[in-house]
N, C-alpha and C positions, 0 to 999 in steps of 0.2 A: 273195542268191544272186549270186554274180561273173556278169557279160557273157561268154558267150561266142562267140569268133569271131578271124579275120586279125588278126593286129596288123599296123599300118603306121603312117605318119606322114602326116597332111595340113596345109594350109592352113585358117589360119580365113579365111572371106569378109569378113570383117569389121575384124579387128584385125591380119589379115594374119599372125600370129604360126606360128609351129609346133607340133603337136601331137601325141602317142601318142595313137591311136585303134584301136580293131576294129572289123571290118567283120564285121557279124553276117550272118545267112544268109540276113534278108529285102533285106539290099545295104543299109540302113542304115550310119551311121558313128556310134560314139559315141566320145566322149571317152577315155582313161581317165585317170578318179581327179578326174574335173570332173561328172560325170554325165550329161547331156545337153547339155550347152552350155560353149563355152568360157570359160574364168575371163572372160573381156569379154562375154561375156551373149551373143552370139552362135550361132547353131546352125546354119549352113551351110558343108561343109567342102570343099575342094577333096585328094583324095587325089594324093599323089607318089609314084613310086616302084613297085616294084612289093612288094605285100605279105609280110609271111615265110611264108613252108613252116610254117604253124604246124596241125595237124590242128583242124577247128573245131569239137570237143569239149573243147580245152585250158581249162583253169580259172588257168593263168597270167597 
């Protein structure tokens, strides 16, 4: 079953790189298309930006 929630882009904490992520509704951040951690094995994200107008029932 898809993640759903906000898409936006963070910071990994770790490898510093960029990433598409959703912010699900418990304020969680996942990855997408890495599953919970970034491709550097990392799992703490710094969000930028402000996230899109995406309603957070979307399956996109």
């Amino acid at each position: 079953m898809p993640v759903k929630g906000r898409r936006s882009i963070a910071i990994c904490r770790r490898c510093n790189g960029a990433i598409a992520v959703r912010i699900v509704s418990d304020g969680s951040i996942r990855p997408i298309g890495t599953g919970t951690h970034c491709s550097c094995g990392g799992d703490s994200f710094d969000v930028i930006g402000s996230p899109e107008s995406v309603p957070n029932d979307s399956t996109e």
